[in-house]
Z-matrix of the N, CA and C atoms (Angstrom, degrees):
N
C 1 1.437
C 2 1.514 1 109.43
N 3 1.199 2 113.11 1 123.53
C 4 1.181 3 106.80 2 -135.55
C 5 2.378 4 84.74 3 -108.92
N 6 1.603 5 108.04 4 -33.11
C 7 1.116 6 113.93 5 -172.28
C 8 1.458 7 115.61 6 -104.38
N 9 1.468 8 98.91 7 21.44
C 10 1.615 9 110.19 8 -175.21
C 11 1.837 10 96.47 9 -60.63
N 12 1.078 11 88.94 10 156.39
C 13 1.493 12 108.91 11 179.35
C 14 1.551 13 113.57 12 -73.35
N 15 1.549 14 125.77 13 -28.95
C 16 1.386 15 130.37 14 159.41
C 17 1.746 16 97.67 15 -54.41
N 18 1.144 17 122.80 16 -89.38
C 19 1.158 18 133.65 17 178.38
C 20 1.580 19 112.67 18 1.98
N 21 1.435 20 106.47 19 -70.50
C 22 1.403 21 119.72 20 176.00
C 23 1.445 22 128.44 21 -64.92
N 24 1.317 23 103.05 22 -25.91
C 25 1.443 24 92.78 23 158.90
C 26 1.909 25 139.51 24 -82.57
N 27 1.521 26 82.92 25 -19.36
C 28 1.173 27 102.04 26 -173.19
C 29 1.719 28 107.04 27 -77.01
N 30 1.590 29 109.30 28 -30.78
C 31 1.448 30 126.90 29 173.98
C 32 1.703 31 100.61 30 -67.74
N 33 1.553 32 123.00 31 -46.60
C 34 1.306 33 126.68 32 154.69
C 35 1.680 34 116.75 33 -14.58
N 36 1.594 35 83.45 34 -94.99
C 37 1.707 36 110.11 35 179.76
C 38 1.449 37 99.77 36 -25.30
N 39 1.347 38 111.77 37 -85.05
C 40 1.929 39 121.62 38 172.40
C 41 1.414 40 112.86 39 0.54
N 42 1.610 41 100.03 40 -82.01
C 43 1.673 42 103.01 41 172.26
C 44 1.131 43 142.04 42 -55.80
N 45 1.444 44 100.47 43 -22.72
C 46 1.482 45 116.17 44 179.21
C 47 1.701 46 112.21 45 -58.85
N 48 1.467 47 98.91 46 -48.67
C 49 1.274 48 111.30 47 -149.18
C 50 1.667 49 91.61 48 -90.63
N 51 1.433 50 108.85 49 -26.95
C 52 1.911 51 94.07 50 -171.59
C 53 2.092 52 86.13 51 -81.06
N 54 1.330 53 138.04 52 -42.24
C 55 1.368 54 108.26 53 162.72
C 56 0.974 55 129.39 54 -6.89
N 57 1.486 56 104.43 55 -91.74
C 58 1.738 57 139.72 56 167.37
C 59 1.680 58 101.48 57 -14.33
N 60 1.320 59 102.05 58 -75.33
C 61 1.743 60 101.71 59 -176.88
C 62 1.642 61 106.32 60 -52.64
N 63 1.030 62 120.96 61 -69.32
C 64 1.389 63 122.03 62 -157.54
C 65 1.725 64 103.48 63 -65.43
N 66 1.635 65 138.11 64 -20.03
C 67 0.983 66 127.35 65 155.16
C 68 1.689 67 123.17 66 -68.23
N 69 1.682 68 114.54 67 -4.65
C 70 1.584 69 116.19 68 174.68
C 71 1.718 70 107.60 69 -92.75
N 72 1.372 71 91.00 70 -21.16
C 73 1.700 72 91.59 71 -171.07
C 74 1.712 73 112.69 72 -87.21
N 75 1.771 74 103.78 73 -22.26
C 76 1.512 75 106.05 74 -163.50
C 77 1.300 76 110.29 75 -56.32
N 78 1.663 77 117.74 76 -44.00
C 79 1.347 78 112.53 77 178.49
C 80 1.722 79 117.46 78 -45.77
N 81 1.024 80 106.87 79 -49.21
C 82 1.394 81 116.84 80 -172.48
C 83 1.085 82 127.82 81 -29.62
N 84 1.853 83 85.80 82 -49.00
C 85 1.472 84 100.30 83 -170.75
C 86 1.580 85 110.89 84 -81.93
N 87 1.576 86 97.22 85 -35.73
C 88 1.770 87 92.14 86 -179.64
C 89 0.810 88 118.70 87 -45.04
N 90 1.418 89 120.64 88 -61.52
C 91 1.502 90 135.67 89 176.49
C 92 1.363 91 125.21 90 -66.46
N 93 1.063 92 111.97 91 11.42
C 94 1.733 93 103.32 92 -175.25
C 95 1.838 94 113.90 93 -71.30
N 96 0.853 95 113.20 94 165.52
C 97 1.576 96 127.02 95 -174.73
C 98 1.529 97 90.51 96 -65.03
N 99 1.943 98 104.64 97 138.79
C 100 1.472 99 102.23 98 174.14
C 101 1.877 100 90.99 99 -129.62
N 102 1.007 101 95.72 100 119.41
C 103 1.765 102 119.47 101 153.03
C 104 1.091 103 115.29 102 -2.22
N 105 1.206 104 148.11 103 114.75
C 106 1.352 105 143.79 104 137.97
C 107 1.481 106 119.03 105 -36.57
N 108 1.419 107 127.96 106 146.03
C 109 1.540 108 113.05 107 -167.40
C 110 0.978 109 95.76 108 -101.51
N 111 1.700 110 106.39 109 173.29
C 112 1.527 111 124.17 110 -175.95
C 113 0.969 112 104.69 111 -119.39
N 114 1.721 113 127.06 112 154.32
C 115 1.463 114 106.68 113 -154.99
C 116 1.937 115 76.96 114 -153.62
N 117 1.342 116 126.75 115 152.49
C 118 1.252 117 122.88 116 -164.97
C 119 1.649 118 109.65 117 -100.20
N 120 1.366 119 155.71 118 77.88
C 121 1.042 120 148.34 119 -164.11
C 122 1.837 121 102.73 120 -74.11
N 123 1.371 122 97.50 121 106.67
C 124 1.488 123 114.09 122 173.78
C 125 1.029 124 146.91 123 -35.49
N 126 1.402 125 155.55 124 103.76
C 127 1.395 126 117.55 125 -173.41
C 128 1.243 127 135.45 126 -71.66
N 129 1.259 128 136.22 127 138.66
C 130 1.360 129 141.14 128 -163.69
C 131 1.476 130 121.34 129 105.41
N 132 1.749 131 105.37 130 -10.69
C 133 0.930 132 90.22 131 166.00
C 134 1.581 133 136.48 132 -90.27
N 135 1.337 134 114.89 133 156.09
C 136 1.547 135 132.54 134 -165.25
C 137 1.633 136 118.06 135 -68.65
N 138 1.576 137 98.96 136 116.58
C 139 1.391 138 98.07 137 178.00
C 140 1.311 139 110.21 138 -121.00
N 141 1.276 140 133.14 139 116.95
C 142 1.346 141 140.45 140 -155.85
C 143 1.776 142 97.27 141 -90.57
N 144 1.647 143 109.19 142 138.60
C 145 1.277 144 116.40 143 -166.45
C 146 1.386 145 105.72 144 -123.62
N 147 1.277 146 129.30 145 -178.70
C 148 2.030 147 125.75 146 159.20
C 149 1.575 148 77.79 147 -159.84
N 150 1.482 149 82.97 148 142.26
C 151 2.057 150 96.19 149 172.78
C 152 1.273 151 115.47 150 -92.58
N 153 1.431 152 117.71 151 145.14
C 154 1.518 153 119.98 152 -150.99
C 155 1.547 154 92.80 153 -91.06
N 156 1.577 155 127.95 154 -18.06
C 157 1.250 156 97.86 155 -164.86
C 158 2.101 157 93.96 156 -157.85
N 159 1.398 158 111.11 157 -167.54
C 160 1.470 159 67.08 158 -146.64
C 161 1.926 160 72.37 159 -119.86
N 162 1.267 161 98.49 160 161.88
C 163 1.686 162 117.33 161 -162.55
C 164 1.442 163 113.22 162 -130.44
N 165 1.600 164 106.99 163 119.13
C 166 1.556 165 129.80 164 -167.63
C 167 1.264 166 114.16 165 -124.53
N 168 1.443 167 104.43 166 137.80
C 169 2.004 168 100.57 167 159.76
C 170 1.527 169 109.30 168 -60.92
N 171 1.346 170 122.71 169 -14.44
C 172 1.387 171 118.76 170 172.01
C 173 1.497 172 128.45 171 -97.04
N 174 1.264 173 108.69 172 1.87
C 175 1.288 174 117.47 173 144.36
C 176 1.820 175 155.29 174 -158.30
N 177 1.473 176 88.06 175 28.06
C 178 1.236 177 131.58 176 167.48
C 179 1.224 178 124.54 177 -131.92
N 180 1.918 179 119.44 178 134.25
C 181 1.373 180 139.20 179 -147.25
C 182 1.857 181 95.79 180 -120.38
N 183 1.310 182 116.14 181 162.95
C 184 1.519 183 128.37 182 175.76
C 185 1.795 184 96.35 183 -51.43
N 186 0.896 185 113.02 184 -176.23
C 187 1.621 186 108.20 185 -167.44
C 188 1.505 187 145.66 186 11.60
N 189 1.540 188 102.21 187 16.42
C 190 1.507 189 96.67 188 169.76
C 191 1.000 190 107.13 189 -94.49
N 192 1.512 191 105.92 190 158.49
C 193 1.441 192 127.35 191 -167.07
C 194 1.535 193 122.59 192 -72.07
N 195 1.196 194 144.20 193 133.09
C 196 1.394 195 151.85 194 161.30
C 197 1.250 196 123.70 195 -95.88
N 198 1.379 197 118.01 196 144.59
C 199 1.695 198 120.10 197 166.55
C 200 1.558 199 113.81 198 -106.35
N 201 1.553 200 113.69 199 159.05
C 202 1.380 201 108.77 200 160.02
C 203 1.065 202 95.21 201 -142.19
N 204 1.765 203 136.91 202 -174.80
C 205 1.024 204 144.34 203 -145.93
C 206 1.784 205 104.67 204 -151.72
N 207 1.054 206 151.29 205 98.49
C 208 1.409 207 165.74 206 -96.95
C 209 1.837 208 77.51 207 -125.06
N 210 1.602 209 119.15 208 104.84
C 211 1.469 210 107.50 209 178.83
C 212 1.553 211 131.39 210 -87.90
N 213 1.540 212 114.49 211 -12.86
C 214 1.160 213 126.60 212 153.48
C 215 1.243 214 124.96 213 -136.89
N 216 1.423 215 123.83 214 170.05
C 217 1.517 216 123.86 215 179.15
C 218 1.613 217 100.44 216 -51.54
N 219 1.823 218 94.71 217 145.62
C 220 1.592 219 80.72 218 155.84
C 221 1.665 220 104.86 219 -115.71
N 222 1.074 221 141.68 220 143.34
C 223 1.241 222 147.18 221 -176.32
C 224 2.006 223 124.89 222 -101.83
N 225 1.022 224 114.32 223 138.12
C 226 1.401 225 114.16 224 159.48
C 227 1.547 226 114.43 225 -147.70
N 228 1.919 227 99.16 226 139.81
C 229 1.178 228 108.03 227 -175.64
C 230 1.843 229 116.27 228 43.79
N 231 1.581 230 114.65 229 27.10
C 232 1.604 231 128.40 230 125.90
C 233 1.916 232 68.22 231 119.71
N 234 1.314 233 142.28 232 -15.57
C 235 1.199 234 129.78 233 -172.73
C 236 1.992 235 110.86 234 -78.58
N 237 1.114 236 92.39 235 139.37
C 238 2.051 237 81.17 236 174.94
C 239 1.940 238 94.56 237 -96.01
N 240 1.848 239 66.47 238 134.43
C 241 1.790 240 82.85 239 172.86
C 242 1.072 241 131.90 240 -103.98
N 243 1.916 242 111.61 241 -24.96
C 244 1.506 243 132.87 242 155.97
C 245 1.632 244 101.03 243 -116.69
N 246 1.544 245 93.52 244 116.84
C 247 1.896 246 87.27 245 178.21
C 248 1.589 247 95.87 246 -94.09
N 249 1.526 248 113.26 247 157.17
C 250 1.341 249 133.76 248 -152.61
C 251 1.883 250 84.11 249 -73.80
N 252 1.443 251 83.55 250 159.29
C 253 2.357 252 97.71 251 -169.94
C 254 0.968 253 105.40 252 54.46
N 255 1.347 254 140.17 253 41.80
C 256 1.521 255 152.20 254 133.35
C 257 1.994 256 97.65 255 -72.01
N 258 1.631 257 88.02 256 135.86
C 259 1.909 258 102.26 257 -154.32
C 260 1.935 259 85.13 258 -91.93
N 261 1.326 260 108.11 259 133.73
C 262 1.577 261 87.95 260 -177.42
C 263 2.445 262 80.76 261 -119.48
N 264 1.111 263 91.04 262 148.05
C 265 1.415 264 102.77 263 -171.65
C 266 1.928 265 113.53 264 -109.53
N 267 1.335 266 116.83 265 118.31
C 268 1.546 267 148.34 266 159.13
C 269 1.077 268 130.93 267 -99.47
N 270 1.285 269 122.67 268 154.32
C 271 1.411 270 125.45 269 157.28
C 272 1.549 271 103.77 270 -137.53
N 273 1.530 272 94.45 271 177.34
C 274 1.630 273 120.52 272 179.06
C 275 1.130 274 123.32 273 -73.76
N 276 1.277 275 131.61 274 88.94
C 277 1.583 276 122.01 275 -178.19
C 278 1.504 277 98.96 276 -99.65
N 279 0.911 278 141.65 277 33.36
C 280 1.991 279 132.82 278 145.20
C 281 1.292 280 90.08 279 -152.08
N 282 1.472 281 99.05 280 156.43
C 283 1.597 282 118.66 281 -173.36
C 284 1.416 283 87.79 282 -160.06
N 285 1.403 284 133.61 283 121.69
C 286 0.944 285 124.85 284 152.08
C 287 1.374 286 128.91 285 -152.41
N 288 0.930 287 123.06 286 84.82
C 289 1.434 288 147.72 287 -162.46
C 290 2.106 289 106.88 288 -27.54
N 291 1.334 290 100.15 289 153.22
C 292 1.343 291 78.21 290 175.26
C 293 1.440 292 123.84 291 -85.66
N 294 1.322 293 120.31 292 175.75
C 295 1.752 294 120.21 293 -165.55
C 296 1.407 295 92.14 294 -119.20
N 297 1.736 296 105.03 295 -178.51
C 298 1.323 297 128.93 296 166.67
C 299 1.177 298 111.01 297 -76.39
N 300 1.306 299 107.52 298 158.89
C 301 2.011 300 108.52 299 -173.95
C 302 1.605 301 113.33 300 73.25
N 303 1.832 302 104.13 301 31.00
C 304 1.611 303 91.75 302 174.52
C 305 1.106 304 121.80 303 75.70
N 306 1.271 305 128.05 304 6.19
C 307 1.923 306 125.92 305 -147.13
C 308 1.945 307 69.77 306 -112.95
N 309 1.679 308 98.09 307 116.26
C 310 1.312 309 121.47 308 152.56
C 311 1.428 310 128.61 309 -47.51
N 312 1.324 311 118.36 310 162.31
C 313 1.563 312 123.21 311 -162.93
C 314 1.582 313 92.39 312 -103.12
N 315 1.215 314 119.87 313 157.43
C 316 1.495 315 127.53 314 170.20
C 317 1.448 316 118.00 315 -130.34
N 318 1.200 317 100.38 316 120.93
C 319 1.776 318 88.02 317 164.52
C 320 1.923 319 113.17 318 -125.13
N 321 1.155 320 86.44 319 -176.80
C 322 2.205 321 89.10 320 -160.02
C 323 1.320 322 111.62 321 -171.80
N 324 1.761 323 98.39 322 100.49
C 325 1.756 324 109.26 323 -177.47
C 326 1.458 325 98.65 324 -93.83
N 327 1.774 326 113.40 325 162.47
C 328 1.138 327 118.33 326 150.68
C 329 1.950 328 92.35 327 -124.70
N 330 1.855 329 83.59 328 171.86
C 331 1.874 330 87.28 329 174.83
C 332 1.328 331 83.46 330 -116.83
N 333 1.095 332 112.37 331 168.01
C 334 1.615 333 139.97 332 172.54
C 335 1.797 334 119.60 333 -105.46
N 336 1.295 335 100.90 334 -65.47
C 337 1.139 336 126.03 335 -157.72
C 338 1.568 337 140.68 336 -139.10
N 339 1.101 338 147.98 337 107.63
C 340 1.222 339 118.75 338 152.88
C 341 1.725 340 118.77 339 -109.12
N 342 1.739 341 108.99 340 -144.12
C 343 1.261 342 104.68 341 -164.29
C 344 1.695 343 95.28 342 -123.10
N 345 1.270 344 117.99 343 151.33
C 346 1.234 345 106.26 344 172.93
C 347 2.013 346 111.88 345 -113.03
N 348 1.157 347 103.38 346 -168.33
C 349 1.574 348 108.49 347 -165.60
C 350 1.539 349 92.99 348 -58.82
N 351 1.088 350 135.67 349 -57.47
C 352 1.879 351 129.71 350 -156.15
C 353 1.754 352 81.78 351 -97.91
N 354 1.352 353 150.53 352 32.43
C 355 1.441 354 118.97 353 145.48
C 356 1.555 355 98.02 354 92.91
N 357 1.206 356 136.52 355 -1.90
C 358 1.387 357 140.37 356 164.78
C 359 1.819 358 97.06 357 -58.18
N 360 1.185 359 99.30 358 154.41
C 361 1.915 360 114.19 359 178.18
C 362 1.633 361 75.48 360 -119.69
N 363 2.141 362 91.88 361 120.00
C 364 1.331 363 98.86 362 155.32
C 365 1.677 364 126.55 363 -120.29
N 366 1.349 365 107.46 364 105.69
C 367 1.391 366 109.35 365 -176.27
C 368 1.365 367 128.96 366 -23.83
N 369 1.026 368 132.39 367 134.76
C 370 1.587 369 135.64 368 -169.87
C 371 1.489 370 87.05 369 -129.65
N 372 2.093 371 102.18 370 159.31
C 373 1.483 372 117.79 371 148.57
C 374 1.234 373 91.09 372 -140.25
N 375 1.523 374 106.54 373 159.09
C 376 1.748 375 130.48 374 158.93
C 377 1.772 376 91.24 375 177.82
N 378 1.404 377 83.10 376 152.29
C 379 1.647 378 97.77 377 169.72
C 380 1.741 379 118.54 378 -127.99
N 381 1.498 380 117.33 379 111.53
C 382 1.574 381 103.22 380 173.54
C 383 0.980 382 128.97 381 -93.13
N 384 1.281 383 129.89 382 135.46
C 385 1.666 384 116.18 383 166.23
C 386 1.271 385 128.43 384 -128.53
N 387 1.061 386 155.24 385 135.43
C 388 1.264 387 153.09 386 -108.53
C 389 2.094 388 96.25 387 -169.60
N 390 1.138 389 113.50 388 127.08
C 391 1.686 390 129.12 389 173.78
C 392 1.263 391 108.66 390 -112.95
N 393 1.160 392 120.92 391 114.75
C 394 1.766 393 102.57 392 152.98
C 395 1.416 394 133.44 393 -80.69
N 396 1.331 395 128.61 394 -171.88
C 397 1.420 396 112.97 395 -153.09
C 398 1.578 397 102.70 396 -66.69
N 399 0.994 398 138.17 397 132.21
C 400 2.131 399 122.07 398 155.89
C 401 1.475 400 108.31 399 -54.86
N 402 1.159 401 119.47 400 -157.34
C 403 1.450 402 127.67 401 -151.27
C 404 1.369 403 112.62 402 162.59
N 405 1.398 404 100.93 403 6.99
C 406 1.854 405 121.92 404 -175.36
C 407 1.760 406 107.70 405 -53.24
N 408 1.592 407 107.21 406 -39.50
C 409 1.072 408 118.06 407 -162.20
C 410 1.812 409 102.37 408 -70.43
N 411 1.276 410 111.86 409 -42.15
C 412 1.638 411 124.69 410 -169.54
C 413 1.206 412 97.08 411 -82.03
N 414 1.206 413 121.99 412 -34.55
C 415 1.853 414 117.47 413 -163.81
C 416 1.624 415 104.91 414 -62.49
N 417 1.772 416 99.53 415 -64.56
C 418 1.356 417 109.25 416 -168.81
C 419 1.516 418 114.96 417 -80.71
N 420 1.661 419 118.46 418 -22.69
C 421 1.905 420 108.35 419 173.15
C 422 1.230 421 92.33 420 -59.41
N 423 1.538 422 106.19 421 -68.98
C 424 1.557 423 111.05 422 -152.68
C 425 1.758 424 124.53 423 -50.17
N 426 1.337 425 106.07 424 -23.73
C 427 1.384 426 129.89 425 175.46
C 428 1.225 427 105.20 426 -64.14
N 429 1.866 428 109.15 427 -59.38
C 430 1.915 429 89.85 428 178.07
C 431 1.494 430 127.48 429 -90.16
N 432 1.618 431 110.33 430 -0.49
C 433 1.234 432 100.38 431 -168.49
C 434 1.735 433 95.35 432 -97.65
N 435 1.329 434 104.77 433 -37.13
C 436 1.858 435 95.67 434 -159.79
C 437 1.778 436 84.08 435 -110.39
N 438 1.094 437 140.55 436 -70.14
C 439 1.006 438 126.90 437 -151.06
C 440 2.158 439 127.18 438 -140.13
N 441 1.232 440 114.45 439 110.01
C 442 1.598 441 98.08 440 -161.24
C 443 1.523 442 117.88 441 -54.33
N 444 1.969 443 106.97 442 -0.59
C 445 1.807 444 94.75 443 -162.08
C 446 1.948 445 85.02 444 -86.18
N 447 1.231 446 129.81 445 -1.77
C 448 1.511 447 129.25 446 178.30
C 449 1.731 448 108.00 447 -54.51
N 450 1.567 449 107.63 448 -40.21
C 451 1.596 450 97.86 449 168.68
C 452 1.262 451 118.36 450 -74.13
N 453 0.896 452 123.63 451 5.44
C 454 1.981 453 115.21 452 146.66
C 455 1.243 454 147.87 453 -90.05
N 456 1.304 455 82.81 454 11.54
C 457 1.716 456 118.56 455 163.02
C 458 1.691 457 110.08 456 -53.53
N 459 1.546 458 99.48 457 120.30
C 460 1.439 459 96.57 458 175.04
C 461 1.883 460 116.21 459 -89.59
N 462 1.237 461 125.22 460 177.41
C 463 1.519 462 121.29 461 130.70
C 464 0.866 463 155.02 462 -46.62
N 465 1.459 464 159.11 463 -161.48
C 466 0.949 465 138.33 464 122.08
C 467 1.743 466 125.59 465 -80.24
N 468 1.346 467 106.27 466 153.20
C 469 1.678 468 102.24 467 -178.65
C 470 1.586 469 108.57 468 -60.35
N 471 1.517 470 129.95 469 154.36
C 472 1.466 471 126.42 470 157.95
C 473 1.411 472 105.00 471 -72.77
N 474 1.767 473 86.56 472 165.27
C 475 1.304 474 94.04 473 -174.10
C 476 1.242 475 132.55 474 -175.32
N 477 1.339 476 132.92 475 87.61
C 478 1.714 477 142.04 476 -152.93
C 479 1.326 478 101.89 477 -89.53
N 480 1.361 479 134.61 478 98.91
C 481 1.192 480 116.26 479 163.02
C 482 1.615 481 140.76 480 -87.96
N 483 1.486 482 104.98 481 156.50
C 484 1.369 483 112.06 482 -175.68
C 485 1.559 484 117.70 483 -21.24
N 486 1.317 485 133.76 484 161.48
C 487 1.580 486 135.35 485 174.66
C 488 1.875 487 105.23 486 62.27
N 489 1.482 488 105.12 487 -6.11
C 490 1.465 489 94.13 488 -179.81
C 491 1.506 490 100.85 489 -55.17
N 492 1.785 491 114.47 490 168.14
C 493 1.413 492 97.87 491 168.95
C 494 1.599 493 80.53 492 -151.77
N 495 1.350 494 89.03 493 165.08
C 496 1.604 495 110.37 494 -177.78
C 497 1.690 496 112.83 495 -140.83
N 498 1.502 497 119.45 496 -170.14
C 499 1.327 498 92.93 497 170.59
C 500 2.144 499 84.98 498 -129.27
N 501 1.279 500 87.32 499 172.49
C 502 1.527 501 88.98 500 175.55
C 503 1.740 502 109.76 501 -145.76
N 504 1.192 503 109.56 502 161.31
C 505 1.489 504 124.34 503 -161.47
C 506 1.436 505 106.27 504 -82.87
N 507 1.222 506 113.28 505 161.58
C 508 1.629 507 119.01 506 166.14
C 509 1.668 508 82.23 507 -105.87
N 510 1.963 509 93.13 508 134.98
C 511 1.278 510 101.99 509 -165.44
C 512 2.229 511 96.67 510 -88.64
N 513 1.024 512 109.32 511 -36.94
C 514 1.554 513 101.63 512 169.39
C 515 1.594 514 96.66 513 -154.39
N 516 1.601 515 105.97 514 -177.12
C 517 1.428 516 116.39 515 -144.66
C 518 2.342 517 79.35 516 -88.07
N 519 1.883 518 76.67 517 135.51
C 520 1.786 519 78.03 518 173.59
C 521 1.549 520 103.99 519 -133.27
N 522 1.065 521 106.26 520 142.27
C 523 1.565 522 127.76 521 -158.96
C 524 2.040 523 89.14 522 -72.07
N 525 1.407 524 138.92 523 143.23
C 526 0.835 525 115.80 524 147.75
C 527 1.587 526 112.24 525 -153.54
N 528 1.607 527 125.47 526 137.78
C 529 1.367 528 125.26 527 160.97
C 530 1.520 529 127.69 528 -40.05
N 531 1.605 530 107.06 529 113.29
C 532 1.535 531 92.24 530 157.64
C 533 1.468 532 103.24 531 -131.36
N 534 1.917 533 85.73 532 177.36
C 535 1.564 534 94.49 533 -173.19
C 536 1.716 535 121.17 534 -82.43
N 537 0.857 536 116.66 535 148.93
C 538 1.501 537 106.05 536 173.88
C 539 1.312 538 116.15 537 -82.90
């Protein structure tokens, strides 16, 4: 019996109650917390830097540390992913002071890293290198023609200074949160 009066109420009750539920849950759902998106920062792409401070064979060694300073936003899909004065971090991998015989000083940063908007570490590459003047030419004429103390002629020290800026790479693609 398909229109019995048990039947129908019980088909009642049913609806009643999945209503009932789904009008306690709707809020829930409307309102529930929505995600901040993730947005993919590429590799290769360009993050423009200036060095905070200024770097010498005369007073910087192979592994000490360097800063640079992130000079504008970098953006994807209209969100910033590195906001500009974000500290991006290097060190010195050549140091080499200048020699006798004119032989110039060298110096040679890489960057590593900076930080992005949600606290992600986003890999960077670039490499700097910096010569100071030689002196090869004065050390060794002048040495044999007028005088031998001319081969103790130094170089000049290397030397990148502060506010230099460069640009540097996104070293591979990094996933990162932004806000809406």
């Amino acid at each position: 019996m398909l229109n019995s009066p048990r039947r129908v109420y019980q088909t009642l009750g049913i609806t009643v109650a999945v209503i009932f539920l789904v009008s306690l849950c709707l809020p829930f759902m409307c309102f529930a917390e929505v995600n901040d998106p993730t947005v993919t920062l590429k590799a290769g792409t360009v993050v423009p830097l200036r060095l905070t401070e200024t770097v010498s064979t005369e007073t910087h060694n192979v592994g000490d540390r360097v800063t640079f300073e992130v000079t504008r936003d970098v953006k994807v899909n209209g969100y910033t992913v590195i906001a500009a004065g974000a500290i991006a971090i290097g060190e010195v991998v050549v140091s080499e002071p200048p020699g006798m015989f004119g032989r110039e000083g060298k110096i040679g940063l890489t960057i590593h890293r900076t930080e992005a908007v949600d606290g992600t570490s986003v890999p960077l590459r670039v490499t700097l290198t910096r010569k100071g003047a030689g002196k090869q030419l004065l050390s060794v004429g002048g040495g044999l023609v007028l005088c031998p103390l001319l081969f103790l002629v130094k170089g000049e020290k290397g030397t990148i200074p502060a506010g230099s800026e460069t640009k540097a790479y996104v070293d591979y693609d990094t996933e990162i949160t932004v806000t809406g």
